[in-house]
gemmi code that builds the backbone of each chain (N, CA, C; Angstrom):
import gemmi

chains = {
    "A": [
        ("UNK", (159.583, 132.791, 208.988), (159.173, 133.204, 207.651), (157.677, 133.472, 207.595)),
        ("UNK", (157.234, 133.855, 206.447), (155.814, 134.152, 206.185), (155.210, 133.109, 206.089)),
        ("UNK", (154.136, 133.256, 206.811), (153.050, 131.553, 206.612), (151.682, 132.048, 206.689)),
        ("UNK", (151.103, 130.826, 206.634), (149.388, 131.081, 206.770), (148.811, 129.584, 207.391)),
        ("UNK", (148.347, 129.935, 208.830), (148.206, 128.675, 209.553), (146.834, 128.925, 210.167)),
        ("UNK", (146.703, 127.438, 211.277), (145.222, 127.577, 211.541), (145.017, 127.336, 213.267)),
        ("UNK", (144.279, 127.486, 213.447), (143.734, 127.741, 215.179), (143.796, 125.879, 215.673)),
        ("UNK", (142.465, 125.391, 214.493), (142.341, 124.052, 215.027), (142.171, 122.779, 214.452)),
        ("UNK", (143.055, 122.304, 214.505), (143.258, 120.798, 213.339), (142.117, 119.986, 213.184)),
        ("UNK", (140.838, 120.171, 214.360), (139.559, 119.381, 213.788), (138.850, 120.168, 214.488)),
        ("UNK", (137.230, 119.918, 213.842), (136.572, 120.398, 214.781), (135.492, 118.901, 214.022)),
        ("UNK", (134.456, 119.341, 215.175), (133.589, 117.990, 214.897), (131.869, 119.031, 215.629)),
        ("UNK", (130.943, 118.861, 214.804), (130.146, 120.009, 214.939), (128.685, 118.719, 214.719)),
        ("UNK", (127.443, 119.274, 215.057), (126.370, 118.549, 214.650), (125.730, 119.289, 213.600)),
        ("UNK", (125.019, 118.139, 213.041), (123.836, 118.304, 211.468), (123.297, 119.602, 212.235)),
        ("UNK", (123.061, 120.597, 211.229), (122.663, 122.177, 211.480), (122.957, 122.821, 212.098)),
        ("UNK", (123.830, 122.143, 212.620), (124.644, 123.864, 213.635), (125.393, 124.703, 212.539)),
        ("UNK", (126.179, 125.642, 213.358), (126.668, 126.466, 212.174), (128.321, 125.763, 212.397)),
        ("UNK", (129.447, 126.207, 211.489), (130.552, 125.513, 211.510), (131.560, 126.756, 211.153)),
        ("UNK", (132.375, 127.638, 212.812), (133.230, 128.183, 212.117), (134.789, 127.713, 212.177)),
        ("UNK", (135.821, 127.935, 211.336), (136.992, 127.295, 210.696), (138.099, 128.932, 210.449)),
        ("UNK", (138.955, 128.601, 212.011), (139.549, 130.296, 211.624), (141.066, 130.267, 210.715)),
        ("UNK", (141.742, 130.495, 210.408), (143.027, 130.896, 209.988), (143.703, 131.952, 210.422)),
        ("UNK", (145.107, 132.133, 211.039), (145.842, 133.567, 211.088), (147.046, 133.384, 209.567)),
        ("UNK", (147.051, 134.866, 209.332), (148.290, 134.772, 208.485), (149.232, 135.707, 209.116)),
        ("UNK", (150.302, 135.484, 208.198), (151.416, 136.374, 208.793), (151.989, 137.728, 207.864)),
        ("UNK", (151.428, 137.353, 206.550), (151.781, 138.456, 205.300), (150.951, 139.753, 205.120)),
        ("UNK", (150.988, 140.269, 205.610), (149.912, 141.668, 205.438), (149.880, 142.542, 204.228)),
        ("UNK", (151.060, 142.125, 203.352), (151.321, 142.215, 201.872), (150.288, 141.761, 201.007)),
        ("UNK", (149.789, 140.338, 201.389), (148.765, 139.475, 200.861), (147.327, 140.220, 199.876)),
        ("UNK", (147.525, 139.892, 198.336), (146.361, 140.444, 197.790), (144.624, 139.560, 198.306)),
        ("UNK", (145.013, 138.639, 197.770), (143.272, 138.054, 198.940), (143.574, 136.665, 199.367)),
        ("UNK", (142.510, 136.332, 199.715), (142.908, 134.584, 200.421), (141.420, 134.377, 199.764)),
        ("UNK", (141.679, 132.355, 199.577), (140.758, 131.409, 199.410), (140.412, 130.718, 200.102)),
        ("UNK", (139.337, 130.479, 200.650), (138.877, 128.872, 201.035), (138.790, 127.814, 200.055)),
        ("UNK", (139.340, 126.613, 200.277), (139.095, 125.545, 199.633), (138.511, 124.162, 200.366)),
        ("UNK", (137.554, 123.392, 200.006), (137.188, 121.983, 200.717), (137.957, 121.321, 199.359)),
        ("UNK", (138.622, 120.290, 200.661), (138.644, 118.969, 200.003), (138.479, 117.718, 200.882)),
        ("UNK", (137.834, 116.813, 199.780), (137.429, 115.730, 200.568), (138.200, 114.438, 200.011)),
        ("UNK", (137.826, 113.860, 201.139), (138.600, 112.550, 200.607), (139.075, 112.151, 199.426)),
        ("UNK", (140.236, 111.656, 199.238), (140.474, 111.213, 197.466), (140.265, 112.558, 196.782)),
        ("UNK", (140.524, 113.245, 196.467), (140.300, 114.424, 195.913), (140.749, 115.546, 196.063)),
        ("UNK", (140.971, 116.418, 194.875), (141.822, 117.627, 195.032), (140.814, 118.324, 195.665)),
        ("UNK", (141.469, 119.916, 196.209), (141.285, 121.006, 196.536), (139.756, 121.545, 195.516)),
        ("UNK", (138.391, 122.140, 196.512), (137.956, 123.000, 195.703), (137.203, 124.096, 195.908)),
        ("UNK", (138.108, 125.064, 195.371), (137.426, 126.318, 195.398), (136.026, 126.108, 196.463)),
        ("UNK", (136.106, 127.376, 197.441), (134.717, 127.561, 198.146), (133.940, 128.934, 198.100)),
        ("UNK", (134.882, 129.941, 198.470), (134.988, 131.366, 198.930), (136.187, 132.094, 198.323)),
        ("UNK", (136.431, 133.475, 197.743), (137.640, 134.081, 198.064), (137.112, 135.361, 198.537)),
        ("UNK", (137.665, 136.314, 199.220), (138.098, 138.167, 199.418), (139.306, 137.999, 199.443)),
        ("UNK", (139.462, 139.172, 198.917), (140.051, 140.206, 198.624), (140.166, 141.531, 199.847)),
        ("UNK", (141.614, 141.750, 199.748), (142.208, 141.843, 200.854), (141.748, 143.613, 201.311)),
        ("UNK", (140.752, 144.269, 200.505), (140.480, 145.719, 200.583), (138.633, 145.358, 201.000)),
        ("UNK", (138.281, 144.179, 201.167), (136.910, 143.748, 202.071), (137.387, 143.069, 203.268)),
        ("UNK", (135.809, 143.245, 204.166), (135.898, 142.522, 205.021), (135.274, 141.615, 205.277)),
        ("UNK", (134.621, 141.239, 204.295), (133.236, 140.353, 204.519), (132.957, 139.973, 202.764)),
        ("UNK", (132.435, 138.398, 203.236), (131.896, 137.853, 201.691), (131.074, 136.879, 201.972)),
        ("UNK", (130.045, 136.850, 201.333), (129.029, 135.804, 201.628), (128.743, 134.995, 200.201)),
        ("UNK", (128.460, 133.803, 200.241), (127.967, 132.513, 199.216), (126.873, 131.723, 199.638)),
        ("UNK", (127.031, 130.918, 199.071), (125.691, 130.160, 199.554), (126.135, 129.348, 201.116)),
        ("UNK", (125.384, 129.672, 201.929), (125.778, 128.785, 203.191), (127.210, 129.471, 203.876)),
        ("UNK", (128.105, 129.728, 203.019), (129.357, 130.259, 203.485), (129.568, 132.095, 203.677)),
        ("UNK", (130.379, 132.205, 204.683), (130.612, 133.462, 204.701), (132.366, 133.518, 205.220)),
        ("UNK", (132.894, 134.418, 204.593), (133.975, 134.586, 204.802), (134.890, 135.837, 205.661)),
        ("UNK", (135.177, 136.146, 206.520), (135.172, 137.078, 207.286), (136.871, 137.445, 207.383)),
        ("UNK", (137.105, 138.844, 206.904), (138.574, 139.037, 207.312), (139.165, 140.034, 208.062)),
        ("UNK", (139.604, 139.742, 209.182), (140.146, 140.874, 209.850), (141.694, 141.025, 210.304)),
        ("UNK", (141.683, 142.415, 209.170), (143.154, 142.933, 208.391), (144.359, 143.183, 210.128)),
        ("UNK", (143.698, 143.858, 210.839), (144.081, 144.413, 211.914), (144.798, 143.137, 212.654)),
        ("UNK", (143.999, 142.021, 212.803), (145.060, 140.882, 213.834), (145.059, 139.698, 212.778)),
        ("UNK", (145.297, 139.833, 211.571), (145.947, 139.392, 210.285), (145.166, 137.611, 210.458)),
        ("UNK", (143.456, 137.900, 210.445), (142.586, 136.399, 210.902), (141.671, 136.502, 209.478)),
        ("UNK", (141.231, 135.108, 209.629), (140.758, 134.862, 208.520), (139.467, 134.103, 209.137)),
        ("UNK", (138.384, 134.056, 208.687), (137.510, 132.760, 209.056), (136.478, 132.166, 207.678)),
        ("UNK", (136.406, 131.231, 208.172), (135.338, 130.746, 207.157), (133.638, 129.954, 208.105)),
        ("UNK", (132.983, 130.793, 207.902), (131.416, 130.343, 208.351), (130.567, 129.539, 207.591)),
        ("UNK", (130.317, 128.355, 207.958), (129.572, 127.632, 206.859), (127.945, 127.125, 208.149)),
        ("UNK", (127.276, 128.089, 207.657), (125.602, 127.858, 208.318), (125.172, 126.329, 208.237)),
        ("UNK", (124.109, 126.211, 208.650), (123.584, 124.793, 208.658), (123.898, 123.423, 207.957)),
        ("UNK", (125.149, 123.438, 208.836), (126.107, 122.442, 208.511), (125.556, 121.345, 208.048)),
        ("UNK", (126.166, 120.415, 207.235), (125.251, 118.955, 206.408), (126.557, 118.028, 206.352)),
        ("UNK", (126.141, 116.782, 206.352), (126.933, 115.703, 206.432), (128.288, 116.075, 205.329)),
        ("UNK", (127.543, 116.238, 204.231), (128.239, 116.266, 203.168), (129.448, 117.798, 202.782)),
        ("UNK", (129.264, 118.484, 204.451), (130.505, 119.387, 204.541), (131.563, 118.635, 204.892)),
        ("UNK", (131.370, 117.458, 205.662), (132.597, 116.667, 206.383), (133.683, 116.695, 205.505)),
        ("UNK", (134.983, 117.412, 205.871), (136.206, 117.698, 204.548), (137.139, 117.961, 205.183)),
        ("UNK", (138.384, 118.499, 204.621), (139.663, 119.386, 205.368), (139.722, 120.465, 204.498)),
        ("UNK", (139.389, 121.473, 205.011), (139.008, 123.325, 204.586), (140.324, 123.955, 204.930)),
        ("UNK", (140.900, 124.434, 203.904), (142.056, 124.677, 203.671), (142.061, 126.397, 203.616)),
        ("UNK", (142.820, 127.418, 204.163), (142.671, 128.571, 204.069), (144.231, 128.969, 202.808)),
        ("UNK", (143.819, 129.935, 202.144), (145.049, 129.592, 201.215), (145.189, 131.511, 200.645)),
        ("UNK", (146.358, 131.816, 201.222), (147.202, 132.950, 200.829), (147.963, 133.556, 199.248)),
        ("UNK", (147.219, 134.814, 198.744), (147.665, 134.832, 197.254), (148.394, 136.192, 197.157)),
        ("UNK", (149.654, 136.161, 197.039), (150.279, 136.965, 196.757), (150.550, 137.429, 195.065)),
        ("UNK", (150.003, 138.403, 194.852), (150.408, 139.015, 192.895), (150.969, 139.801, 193.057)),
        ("UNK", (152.100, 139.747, 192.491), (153.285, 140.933, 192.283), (153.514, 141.175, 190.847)),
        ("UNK", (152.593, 140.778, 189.905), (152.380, 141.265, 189.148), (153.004, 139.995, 188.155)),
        ("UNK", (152.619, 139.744, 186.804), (153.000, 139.422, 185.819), (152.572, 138.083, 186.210)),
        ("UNK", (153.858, 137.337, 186.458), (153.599, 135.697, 186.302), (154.489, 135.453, 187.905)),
        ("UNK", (154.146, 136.294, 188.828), (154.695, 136.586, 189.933), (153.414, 136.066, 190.637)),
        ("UNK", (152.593, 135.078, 190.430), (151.251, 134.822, 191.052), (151.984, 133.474, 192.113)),
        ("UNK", (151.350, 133.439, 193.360), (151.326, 132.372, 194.171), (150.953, 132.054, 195.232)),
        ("UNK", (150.440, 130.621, 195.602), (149.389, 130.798, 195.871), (149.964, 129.687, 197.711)),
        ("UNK", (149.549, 130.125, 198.940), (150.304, 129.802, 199.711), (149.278, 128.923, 200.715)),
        ("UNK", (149.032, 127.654, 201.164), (148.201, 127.111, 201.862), (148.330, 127.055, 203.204)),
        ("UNK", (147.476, 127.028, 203.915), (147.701, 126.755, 205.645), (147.508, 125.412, 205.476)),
        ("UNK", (147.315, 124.925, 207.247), (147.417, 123.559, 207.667), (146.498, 122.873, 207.449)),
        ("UNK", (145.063, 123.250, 207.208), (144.038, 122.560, 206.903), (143.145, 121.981, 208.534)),
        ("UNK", (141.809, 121.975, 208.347), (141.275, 122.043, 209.708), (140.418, 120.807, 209.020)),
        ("UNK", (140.298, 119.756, 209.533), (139.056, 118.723, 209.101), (137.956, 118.618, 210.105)),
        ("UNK", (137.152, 118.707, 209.361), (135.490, 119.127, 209.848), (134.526, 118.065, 209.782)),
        ("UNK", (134.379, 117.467, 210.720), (133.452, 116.446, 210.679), (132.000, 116.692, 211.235)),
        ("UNK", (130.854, 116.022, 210.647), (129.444, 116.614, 210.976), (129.131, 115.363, 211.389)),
        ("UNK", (128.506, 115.205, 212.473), (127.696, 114.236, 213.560), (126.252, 114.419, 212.781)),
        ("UNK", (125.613, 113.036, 212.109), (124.359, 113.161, 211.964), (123.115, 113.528, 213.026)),
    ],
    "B": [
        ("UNK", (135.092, 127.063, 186.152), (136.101, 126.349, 185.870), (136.020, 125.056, 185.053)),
        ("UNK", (137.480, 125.332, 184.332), (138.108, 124.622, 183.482), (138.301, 122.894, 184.265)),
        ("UNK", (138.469, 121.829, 183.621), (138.508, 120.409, 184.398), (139.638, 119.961, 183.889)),
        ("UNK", (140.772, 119.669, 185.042), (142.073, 119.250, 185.044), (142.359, 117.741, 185.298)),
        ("UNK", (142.305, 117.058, 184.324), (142.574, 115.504, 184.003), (143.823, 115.226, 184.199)),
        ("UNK", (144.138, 114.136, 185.463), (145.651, 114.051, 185.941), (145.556, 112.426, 185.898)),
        ("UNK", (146.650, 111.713, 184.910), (147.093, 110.340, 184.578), (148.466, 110.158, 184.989)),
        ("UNK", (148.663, 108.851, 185.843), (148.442, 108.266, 186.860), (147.432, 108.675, 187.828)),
        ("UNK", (145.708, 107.888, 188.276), (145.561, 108.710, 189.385), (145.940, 108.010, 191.071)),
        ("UNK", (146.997, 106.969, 190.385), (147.186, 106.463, 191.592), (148.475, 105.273, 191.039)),
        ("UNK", (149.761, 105.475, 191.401), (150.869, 104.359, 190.976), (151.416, 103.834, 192.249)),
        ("UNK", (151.886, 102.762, 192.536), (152.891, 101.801, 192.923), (154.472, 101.810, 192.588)),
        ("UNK", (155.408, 102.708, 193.033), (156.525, 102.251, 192.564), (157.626, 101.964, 193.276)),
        ("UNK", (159.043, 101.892, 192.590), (159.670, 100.752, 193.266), (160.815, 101.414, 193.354)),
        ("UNK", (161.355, 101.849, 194.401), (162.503, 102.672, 194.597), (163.396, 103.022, 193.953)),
        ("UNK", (163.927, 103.860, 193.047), (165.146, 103.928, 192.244), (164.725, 104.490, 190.809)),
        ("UNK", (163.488, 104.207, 190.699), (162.675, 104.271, 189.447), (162.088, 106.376, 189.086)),
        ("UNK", (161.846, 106.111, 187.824), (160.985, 107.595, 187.637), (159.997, 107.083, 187.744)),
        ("UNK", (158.959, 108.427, 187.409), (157.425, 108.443, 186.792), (156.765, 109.779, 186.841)),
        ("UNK", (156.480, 109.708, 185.676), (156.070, 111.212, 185.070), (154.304, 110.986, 185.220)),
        ("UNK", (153.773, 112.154, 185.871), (152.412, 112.539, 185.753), (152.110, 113.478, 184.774)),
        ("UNK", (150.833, 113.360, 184.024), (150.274, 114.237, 182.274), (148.899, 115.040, 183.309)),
        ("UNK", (149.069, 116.253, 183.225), (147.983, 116.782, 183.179), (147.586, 117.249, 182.267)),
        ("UNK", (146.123, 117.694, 182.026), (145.805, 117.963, 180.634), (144.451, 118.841, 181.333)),
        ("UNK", (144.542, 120.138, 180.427), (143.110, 120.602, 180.862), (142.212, 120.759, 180.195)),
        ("UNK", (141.184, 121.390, 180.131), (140.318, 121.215, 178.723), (139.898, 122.249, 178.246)),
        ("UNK", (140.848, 123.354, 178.454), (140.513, 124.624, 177.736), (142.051, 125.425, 178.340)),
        ("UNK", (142.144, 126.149, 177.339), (143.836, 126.907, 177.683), (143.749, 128.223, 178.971)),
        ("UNK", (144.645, 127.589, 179.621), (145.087, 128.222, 180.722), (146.626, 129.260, 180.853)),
        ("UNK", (146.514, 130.306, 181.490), (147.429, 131.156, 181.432), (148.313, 130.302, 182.656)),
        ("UNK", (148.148, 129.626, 183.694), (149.233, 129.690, 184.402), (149.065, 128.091, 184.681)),
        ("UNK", (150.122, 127.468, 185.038), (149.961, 126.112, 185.648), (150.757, 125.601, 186.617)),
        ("UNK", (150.279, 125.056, 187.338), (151.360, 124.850, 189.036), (151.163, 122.974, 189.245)),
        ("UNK", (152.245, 123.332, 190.029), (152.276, 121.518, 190.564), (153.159, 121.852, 192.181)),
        ("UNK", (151.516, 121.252, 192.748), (151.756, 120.620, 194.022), (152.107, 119.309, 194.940)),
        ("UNK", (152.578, 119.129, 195.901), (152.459, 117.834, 196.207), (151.920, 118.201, 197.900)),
        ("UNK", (151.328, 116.948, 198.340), (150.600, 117.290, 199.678), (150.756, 115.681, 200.202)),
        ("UNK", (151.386, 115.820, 200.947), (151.964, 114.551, 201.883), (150.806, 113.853, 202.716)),
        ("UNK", (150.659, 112.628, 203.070), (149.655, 112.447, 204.399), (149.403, 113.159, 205.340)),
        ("UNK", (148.037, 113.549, 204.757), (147.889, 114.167, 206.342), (147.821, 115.443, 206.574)),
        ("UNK", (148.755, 116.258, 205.340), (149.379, 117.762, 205.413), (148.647, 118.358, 204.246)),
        ("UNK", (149.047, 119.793, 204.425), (148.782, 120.556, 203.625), (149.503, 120.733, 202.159)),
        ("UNK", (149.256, 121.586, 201.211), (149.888, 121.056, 199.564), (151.020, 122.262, 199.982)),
        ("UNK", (151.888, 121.866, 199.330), (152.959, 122.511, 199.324), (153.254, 122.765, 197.473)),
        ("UNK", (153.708, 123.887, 197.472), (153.838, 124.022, 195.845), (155.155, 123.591, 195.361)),
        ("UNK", (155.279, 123.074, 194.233), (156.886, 122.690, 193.683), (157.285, 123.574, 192.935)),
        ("UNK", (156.468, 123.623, 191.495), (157.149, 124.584, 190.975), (155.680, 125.429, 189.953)),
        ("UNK", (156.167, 126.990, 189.532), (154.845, 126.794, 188.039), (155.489, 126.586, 186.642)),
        ("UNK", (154.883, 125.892, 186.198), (155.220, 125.551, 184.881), (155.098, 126.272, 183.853)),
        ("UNK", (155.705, 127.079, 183.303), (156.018, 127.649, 182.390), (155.760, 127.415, 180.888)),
        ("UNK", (155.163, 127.705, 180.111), (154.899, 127.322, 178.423), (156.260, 128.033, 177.947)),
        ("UNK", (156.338, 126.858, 177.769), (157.712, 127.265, 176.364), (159.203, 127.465, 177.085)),
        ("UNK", (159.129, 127.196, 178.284), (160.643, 127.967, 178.938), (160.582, 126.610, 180.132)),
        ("UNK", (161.428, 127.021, 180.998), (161.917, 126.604, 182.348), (160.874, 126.660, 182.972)),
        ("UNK", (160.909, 125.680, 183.745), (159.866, 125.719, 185.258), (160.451, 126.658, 186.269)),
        ("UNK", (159.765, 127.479, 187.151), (160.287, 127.878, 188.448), (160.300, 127.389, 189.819)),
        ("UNK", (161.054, 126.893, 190.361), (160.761, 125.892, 190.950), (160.635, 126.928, 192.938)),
        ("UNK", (160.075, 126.101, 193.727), (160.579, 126.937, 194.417), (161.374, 126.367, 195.963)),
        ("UNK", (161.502, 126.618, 196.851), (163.011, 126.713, 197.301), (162.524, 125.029, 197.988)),
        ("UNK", (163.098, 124.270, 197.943), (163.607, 122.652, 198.486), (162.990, 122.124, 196.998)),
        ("UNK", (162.696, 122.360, 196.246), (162.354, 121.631, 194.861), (163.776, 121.835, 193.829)),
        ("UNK", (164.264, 120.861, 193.145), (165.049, 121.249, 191.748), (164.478, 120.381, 191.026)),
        ("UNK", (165.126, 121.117, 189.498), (164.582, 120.742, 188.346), (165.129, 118.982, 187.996)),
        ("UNK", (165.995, 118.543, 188.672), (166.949, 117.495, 188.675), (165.821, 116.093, 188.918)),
        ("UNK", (165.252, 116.762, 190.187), (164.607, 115.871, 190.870), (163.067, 115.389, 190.651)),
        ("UNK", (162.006, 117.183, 189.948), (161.062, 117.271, 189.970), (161.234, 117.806, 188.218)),
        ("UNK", (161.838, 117.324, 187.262), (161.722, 117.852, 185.723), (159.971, 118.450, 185.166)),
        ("UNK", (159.775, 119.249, 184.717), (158.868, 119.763, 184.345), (158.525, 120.247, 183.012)),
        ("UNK", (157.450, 119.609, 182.069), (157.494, 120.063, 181.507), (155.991, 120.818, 180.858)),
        ("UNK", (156.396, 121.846, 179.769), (154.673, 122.518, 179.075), (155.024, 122.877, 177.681)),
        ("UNK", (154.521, 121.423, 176.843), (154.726, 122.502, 175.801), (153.084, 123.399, 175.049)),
        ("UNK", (152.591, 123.365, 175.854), (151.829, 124.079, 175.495), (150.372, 124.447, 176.514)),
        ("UNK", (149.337, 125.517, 176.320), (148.823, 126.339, 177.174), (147.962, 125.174, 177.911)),
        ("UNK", (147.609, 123.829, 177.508), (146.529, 122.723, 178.055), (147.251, 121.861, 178.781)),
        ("UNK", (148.754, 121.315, 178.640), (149.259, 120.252, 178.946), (150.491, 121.191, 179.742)),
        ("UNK", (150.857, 119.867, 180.960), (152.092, 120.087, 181.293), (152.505, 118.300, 182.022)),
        ("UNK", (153.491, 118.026, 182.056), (154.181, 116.805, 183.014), (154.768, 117.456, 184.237)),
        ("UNK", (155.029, 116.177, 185.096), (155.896, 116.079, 186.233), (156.321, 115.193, 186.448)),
        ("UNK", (157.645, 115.078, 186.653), (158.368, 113.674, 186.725), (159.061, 113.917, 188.123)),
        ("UNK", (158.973, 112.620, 188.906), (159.582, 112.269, 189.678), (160.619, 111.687, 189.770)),
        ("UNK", (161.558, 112.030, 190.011), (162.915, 110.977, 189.271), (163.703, 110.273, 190.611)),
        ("UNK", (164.179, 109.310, 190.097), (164.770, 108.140, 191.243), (164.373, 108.191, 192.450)),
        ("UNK", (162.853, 107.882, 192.585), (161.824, 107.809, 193.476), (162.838, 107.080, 194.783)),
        ("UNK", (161.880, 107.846, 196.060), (162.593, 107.018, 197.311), (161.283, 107.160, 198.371)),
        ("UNK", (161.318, 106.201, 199.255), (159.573, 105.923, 200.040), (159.224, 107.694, 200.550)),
        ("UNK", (160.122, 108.173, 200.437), (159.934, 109.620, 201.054), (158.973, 110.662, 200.240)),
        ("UNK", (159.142, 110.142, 198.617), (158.634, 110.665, 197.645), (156.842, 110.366, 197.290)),
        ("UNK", (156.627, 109.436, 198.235), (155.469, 109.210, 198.467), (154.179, 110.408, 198.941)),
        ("UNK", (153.166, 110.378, 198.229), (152.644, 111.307, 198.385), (151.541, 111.864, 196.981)),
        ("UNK", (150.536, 112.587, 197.323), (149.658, 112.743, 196.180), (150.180, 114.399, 195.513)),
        ("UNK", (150.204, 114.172, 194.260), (150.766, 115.169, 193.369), (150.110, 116.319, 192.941)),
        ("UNK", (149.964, 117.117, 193.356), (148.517, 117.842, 192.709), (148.747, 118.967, 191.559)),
        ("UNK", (147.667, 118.885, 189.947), (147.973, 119.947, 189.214), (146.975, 120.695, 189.665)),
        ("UNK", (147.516, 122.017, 189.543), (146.342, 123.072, 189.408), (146.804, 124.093, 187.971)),
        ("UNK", (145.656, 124.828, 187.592), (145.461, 125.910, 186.711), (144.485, 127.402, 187.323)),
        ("UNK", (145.237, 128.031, 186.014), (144.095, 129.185, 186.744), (144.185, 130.248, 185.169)),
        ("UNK", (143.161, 130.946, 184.583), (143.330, 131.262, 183.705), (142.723, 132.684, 184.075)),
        ("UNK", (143.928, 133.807, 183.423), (143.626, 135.113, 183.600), (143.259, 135.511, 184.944)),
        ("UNK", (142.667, 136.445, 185.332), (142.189, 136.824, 186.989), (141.472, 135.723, 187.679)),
        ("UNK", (141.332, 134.472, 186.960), (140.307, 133.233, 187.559), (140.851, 132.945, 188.761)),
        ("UNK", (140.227, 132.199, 189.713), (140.472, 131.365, 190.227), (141.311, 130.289, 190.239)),
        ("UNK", (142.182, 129.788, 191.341), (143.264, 129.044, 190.663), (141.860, 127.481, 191.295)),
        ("UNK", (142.156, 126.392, 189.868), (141.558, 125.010, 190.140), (142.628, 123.576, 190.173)),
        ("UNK", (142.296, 122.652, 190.588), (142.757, 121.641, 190.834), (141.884, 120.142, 190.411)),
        ("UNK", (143.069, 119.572, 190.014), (142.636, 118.171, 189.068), (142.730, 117.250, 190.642)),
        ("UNK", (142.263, 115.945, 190.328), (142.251, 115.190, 191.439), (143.115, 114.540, 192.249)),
        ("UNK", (144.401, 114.693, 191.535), (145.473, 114.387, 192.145), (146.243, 113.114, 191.718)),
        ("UNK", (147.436, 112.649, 191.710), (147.822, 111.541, 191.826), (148.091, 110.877, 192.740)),
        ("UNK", (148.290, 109.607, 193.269), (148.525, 109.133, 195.070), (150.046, 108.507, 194.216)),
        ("UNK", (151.095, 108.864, 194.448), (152.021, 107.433, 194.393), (152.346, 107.114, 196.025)),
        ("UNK", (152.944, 105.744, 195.791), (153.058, 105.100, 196.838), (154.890, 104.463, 196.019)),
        ("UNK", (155.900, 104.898, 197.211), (157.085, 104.097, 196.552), (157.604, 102.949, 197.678)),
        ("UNK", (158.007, 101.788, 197.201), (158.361, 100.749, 197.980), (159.538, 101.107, 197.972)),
    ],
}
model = gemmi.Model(1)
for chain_id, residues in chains.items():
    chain = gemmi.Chain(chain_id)
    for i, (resn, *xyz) in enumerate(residues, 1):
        res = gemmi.Residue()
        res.name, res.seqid = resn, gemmi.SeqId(i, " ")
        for name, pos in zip(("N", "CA", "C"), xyz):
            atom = gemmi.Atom()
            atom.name, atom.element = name, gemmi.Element(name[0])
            atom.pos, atom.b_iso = gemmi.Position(*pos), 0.0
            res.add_atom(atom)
        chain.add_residue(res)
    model.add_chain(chain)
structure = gemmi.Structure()
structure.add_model(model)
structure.setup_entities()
């Protein structure tokens, strides 16, 4: 079936390096995808989204990179800080219009930062 | 974003039993969903909750098991019914209003003996 999964269940990176976090999907239907951190005790939150007619999105610290062709996703987060340490969730949104919205998560990659 | 207040944020229960989670948001939302995300794993969606009608649930969820309700654009429940240790797991609401972003309240943890 259709999914949206991830390369690597942890990564573990040092204070200021950069931190990338890939995803493949399988839906090429897909209107855009989200990044979400969540950390301990705590829901999901919003980080990044594109939209599936870009290839590139940048935020503060984060950049989001999508390439349509081998159906990958990444999320770049620059000078990594303790307080990224989370499980970064890549998350698939299909709209088919109306109340046809939904919203599809991968496996989640937890990211730990070495002071 | 809107801030999604979820009561229970953490229960104890005892096999055989219900328990309904209240989310509440603090400004009206067009759509509302309920997740659950197991140890360890990723959230899996149950159903979206619907104002005024039926929940849609989607495929290993029924309404039997996971009752849902909204009566209106801020509030919705989720009930867990005749809980079993399997049902264990944190509950998650989310919202998302108009082209927004979909957000998420903090979750509930139950734990069933």
């Amino acid at each position: 079936g259709e999914s949206v999964g991830l390369h690597l269940p942890t990564l573990s990176v040092q204070e200021g390096d950069n931190s990338i976090i890939n995803c493949a999907y399988s839906n090429s239907a897909s209107d855009y995808f989200i990044w979400y951190k969540q950390e301990s005790g705590k829901g999901p939150q919003f980080i990044i989204d594109i939209r599936s007619n870009m290839d590139k999105r940048q935020g503060q610290r984060v950049t989001v990179l999508l390439n349509k062709t081998v159906k990958h996703l990444s999320l770049q987060i620059a000078a990594t800080q303790p307080g990224d340490s989370a499980v970064y969730f890549c998350a698939e949104i299909r709209n088919s219009g109306g109340s046809n919205y939904k919203l599809t998560f991968g496996k989640g990659t937890l990211l730990t930062v070495n002071p | 974003s809107a801030v999604i207040s979820q009561k229970p944020s953490r229960d104890i229960c005892q096999r055989g039993t219900s328990l309904t989670i209240q989310c509440q948001v603090d400004s009206q939302v067009t759509m509302m969903f309920w997740y659950r995300q197991q140890p360890g794993q990723s959230l899996t969606l149950i159903a979206t909750a619907n104002q005024g009608s039926e929940a849609t649930y989607e495929s290993g969820f029924v309404i039997d098991k996971f009752p849902i309700s909204r009566p209106n654009l801020t509030f919705s429940t989720l009930t867990v019914s005749n809980m079993s240790p399997e049902d264990s797991s944190i509950y998650l609401c989310s919202a998302r209003r108009n082209a927004g972003e979909l957000f998420f309240g903090e979750g509930s943890r139950l734990t069933v003996l």
